[in-house]
C-alpha positions in Angstrom: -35.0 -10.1 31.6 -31.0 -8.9 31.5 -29.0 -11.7 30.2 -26.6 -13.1 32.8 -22.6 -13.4 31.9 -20.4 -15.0 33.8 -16.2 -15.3 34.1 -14.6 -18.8 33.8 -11.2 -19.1 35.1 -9.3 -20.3 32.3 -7.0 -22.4 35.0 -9.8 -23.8 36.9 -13.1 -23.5 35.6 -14.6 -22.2 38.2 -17.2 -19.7 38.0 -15.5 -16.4 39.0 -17.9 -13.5 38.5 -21.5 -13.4 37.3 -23.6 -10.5 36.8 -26.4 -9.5 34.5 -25.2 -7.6 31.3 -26.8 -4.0 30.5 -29.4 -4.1 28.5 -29.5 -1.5 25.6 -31.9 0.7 27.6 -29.3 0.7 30.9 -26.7 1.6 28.2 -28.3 4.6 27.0 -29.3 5.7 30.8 -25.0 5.7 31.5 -24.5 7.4 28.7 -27.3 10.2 29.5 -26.3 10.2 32.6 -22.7 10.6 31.3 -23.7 13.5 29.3 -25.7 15.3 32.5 -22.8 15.5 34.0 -20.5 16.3 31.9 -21.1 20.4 31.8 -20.0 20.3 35.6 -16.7 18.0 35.4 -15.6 19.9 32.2 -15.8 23.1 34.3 -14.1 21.9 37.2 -10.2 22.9 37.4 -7.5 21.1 36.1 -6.3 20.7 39.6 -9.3 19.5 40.8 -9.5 16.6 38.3 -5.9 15.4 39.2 -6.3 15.7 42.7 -9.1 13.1 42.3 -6.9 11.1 39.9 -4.2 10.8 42.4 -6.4 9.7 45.2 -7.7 6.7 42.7 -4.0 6.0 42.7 -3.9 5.6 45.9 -6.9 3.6 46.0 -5.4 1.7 43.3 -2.7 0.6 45.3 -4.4 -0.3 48.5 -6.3 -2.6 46.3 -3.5 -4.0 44.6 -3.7 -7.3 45.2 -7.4 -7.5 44.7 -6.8 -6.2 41.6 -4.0 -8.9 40.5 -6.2 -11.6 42.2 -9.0 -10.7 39.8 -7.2 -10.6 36.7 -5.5 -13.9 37.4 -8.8 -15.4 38.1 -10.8 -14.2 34.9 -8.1 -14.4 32.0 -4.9 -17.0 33.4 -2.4 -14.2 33.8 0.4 -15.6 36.7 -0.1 -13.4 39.4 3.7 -12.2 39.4 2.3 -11.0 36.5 -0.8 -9.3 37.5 0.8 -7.7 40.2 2.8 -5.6 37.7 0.0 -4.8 35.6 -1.7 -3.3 39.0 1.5 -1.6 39.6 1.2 0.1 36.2 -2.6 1.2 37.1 -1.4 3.2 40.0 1.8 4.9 38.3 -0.3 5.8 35.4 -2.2 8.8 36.7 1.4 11.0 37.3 2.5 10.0 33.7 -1.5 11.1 32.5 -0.8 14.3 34.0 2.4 14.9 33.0 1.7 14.2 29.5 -1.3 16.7 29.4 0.7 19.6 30.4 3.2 18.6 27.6 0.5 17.1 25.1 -2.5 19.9 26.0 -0.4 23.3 26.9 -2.2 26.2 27.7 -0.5 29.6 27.0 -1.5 33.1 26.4 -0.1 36.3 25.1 -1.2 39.9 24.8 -2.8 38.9 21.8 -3.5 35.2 21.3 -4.9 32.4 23.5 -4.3 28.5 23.5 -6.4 25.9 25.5 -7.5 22.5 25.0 -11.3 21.4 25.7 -12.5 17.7 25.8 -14.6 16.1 23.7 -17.9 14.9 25.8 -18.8 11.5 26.5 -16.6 8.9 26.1 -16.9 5.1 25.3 -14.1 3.3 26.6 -13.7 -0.5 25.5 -11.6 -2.8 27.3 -9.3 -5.7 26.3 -8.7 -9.1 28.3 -5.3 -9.4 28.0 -4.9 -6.3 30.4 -7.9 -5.7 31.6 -6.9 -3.1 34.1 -3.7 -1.0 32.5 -5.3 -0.5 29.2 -8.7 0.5 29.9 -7.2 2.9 32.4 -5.0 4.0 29.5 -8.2 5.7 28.1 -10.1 6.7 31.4 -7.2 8.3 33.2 -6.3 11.1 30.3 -9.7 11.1 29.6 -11.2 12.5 33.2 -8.4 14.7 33.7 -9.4 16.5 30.0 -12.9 16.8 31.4 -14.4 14.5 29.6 -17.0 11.9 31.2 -16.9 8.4 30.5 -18.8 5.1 29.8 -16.3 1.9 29.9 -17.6 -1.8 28.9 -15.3 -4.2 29.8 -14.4 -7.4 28.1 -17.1 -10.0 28.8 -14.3 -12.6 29.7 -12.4 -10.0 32.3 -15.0 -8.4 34.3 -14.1 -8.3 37.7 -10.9 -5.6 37.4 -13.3 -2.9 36.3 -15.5 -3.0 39.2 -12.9 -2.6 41.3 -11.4 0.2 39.4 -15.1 1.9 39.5 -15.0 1.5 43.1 -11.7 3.0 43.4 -12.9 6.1 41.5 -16.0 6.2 43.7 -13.8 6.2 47.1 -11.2 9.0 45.0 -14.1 11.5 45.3 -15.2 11.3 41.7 -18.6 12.3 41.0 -21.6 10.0 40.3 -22.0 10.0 36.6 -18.8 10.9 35.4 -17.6 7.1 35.0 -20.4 5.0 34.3 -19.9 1.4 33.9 -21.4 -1.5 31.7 -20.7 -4.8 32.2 -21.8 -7.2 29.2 -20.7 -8.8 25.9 -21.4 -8.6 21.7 -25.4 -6.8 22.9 -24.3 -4.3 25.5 -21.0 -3.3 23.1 -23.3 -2.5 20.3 -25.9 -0.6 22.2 -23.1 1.6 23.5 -22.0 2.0 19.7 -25.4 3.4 19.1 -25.8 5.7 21.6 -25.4 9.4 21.6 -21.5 9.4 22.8 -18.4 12.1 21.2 -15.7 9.4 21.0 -14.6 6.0 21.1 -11.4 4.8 22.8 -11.0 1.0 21.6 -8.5 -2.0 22.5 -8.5 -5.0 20.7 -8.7 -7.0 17.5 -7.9 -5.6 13.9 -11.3 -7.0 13.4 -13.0 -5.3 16.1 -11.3 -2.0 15.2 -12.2 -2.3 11.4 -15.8 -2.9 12.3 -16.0 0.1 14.4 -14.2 2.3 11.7 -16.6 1.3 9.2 -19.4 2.2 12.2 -19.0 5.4 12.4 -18.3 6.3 8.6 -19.8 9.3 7.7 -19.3 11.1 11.2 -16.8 12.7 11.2 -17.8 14.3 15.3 -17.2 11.1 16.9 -12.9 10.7 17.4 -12.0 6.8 17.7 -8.6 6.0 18.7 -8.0 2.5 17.9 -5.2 0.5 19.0 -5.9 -3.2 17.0 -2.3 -5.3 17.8 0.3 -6.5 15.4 1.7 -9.4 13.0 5.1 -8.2 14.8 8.7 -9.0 13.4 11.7 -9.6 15.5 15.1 -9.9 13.6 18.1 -11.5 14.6 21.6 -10.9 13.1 24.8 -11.5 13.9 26.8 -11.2 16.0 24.9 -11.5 19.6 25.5 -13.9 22.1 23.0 -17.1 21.3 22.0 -17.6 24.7 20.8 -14.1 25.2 19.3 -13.7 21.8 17.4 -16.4 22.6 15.9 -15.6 26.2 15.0 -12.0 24.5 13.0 -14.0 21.4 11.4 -16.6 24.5 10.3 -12.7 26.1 9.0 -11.3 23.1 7.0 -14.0 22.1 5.6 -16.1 25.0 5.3 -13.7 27.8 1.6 -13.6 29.0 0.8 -17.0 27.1 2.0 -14.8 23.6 -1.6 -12.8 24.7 0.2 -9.0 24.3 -0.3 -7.0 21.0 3.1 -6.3 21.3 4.2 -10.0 21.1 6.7 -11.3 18.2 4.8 -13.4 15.9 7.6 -13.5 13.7 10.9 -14.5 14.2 13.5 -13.7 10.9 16.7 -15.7 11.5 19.8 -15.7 9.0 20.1 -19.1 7.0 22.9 -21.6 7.9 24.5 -22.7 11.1 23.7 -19.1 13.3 20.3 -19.4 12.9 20.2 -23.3 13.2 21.7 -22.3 17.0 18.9 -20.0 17.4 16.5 -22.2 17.0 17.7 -24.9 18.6 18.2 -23.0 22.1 14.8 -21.4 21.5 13.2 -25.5 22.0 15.2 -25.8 24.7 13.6 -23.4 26.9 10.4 -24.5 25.6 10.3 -27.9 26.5 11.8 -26.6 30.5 9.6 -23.4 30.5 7.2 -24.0 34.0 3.5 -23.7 33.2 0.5 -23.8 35.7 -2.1 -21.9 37.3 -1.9 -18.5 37.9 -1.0 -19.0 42.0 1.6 -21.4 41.2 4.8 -20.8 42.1 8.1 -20.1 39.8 6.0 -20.4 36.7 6.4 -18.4 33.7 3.2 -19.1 32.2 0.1 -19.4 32.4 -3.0 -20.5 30.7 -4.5 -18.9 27.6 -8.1 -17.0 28.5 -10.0 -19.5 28.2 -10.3 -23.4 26.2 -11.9 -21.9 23.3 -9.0 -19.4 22.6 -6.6 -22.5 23.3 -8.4 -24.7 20.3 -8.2 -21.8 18.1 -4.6 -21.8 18.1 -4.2 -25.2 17.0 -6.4 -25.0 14.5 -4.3 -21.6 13.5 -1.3 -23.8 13.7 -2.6 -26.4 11.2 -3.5 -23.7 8.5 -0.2 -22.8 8.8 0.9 -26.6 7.9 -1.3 -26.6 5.0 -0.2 -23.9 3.7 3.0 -25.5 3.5 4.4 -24.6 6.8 7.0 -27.1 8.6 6.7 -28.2 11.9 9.4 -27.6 14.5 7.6 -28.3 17.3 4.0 -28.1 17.6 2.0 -26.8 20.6 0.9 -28.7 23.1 -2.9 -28.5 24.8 -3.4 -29.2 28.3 -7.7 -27.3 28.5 -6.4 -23.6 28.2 -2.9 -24.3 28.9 -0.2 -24.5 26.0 3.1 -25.0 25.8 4.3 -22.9 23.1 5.6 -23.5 19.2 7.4 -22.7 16.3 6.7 -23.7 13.0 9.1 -22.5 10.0 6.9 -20.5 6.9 9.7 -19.7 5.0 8.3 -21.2 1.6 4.9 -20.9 2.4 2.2 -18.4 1.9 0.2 -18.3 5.3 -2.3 -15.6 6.4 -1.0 -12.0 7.4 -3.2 -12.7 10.8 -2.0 -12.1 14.4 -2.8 -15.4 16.9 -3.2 -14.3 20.6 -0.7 -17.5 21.4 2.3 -19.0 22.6 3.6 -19.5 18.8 6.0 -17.9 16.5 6.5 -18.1 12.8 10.5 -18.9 11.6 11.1 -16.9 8.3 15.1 -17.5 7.3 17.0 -14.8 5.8 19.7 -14.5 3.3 20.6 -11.4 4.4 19.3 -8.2 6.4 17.8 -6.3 3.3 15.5 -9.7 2.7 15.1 -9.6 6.4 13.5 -6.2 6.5 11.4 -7.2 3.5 10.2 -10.2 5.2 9.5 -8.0 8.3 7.1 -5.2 6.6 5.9 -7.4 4.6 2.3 -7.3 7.0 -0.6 -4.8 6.9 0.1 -4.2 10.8 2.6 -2.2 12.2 2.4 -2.2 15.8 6.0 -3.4 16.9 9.5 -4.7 15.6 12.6 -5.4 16.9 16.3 -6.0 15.9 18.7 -8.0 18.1 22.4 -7.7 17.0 25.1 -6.3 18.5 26.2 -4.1 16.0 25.1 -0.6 16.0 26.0 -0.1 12.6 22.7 -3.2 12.0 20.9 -0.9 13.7 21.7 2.2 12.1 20.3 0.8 8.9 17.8 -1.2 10.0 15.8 0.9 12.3 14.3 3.3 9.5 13.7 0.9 7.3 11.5 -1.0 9.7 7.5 0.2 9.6 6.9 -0.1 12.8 5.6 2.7 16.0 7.6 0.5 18.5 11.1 -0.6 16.7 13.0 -1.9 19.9 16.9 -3.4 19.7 18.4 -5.6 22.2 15.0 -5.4 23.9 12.1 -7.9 23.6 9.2 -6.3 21.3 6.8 -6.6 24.3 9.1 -4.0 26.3 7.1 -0.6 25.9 7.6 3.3 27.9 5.3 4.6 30.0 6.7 8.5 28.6 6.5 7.6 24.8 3.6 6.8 22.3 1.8 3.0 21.4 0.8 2.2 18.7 1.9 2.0 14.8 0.4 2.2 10.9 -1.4 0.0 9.1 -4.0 -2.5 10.7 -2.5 -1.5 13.9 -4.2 1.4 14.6 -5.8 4.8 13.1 -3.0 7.4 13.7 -3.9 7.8 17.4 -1.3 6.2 19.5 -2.0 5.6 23.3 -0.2 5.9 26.4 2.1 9.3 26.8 -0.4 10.4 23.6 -3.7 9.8 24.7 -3.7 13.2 25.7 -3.7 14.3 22.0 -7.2 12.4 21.2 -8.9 13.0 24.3 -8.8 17.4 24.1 -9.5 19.4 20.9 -7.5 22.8 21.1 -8.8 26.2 21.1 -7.5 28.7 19.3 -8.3 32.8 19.9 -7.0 36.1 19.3 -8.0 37.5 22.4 -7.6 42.0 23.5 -8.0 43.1 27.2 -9.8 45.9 25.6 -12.4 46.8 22.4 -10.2 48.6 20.2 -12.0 48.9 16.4 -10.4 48.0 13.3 -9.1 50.2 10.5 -11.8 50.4 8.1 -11.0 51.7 4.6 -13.9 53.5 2.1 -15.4 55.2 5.7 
């Protein structure tokens, strides 16, 4: 009998999907049926494949709100929110295709030929924090290279990506070119264990690492693996305190502090400035609006679900015993938390990221210790400097190891027609988004002659 999984809304706790999870031998049926077709789809035009793609964007966007209603209800997100992330689902299939004509050329001369092929089957695994954008991220470039595809969703964000299967279905893709597997820890590992060519992973350093170590030894299965950040955000004078603060609030408590891209770390000058910094910084956390995802005029909402909630205070209280100092603590409501800061300066606390509303204060005696402070992490997803000097920046910005190193912007702020992702823990050298295109087509390579035209042979 299938085990039966089912999505809590973090706000409510209501019941808000429930399904039965694939079983291992359903898994391997979506992933033969993946491979069946995939001869068919890879031979299909170019055209052909992004015509399809740009109906599911139209698709996409007559489902909008269905889709921002279903990721509110399964992981908290407001639904201002959501609806942005659904605008994002639609907009990314003219970005996809644009990128593979840059990313995937083909060209040909009287004596050479370049073209790109893809890989096979596909395993796509999905994140809750966006559980539409980023798994669409890996599906979008991945049809239009002709590959086929099976996508398991998170366990705690289902509903999204049977809507976005639908969509695909209505677009005039085939049967068996997306196949999808709802299910949690069970259906994830069957899917590792089946017969597929890649794996396109978002999620924890943990996750990631495991799935690394997986496939050791196999060098014919590409993973791209984008695995989030311990992410820096430096503040220097001179910059107005007021907006400094609003872009540190952004970076680190948008989303309930549940992006990869959020600041975790906040490196502030010693003395007066950064006293200022602070201070405005508990202002607007102790008037930020909190509530369920259909409230109105809130900022925030809840975490993804109670458990996630409880493991952030018990983060927050390693943090104190390692010798961290309060500034103010977080606050739980069930899911909901209001966020914190805690200053680490003098302490040695874990290098770990904490999907939560909470930053880490690190004071500064100056910008080279600053910079220290802020590579001083095995991640390196994203960074960012806010100081109004462009000579700051001018020094800072290569010294920072980062592959997102934003200034005057909040860390979370990320192109839809550049690269994501970063060194380190953060990833394995394959960024996403405008490069997906570069992990999801191997190129071909040929000296190519309209006409047989032998050699010249020497000793004949």
């Amino acid at each position: 009998m299938s085990n039966i999984i089912k999505s809590i809304c973090p706000a409510t706790g209501d019941i808000v999907w429930e399904g039965a999870a694939a079983s291992e031998a359903e898994v391997h049926a979506a992933v033969a049926k993946a491979r069946a077709t995939f001869a068919d789809w890879s031979l299909t035009s170019f055209d052909h494949r992004a015509d399809i793609a740009k109906a599911y964007a139209e698709k996409v966007k007559a489902k909008s709100e269905d889709i921002a209603l279903a990721i509110s209800r399964d992981m908290g997100k407001p639904l201002w929110e959501a609806r942005t992330e659904a605008g994002a689902m639609a907009n990314k299939v003219a970005v996809s295709i644009a990128s593979y004509h840059e990313r995937t050329p083909t060209r040909r001369t009287d004596t050479t030929q370049l073209t790109h092929r893809p890989h096979g089957v596909m395993a796509v695994f999905g994140p809750f924090n966006f559980p539409g954008h980023l798994p669409n991220g890996h599906i979008i470039p991945s049809l239009l290279a002709g590959n086929t595809v099976v996508f398991k969703p998170s366990e705690l964000t289902p509903q999204v990506a049977e809507i976005m299967a639908q969509c695909w279905a209505e677009a005039g893709l085939p049967d068996g070119v997306l196949n999808l597997v709802q299910g949690a820890r069970e259906t994830g590992g069957a899917l590792l264990n089946a017969e597929i060519d890649g794996l396109l992973f978002t999620g924890s350093a943990t996750t990631g690492a495991f799935f690394h170590k997986h496939f050791a030894g196999r060098p014919e299965v590409i993973l791209a693996l984008e695995m989030g950040g311990n992410n820096p955000l430096i503040i220097r004078e001179p910059v107005d305190i007021d907006a400094a603060a609003d872009l540190a609030f952004m970076s680190g408590f948008i989303t309930a502090g549940q992006r990869c891209t959020c600041a975790r770390r906040l490196i502030l000058p010693e003395g007066a400035f950064g006293d200022a910094i602070v201070a405005a910084l508990e202002a607007r956390i102790a008037k930020v609006k909190i509530g369920r995802w259909d409230e109105e005029d809130i900022f925030m909402g809840s975490v993804v679900s109670e458990g996630a909630a409880k493991a952030a205070i018990e983060f927050e209280a390693k943090l104190k015993a390692a010798g961290g100092t309060s500034i103010r603590a977080l606050e739980r409501d069930g899911a909901f938390l209001r966020p914190g800061l805690i200053d680490v300066t003098n302490a040695d606390v874990p290098d770990e990221e904490l999907f939560a509303p909470f930053m880490q204060v690190i004071r500064t005696p100056d910008l080279d210790t600053a910079i220290a402070r802020a590579n001083a992490t095995r991640f390196g997803l994203a960074s960012g400097l806010i100081c109004d000097q462009s000579s700051v920046w001018d020094y800072a910005n290569p010294r920072l190891r980062a592959g997102i190193v934003n200034w005057n912007k909040p860390t979370t702020g990320a192109a839809s027609n550049m690269p994501f992702g970063g060194p380190g823990l953060s990833g394995n050298h394959r960024p996403a988004a405008y490069y997906a295109a570069d992990y999801c087509a191997w190129p071909q390579a040929g000296q190519v002659s309209e006409v047989a035209v032998g050699p010249a042979m020497r000793g004949f």
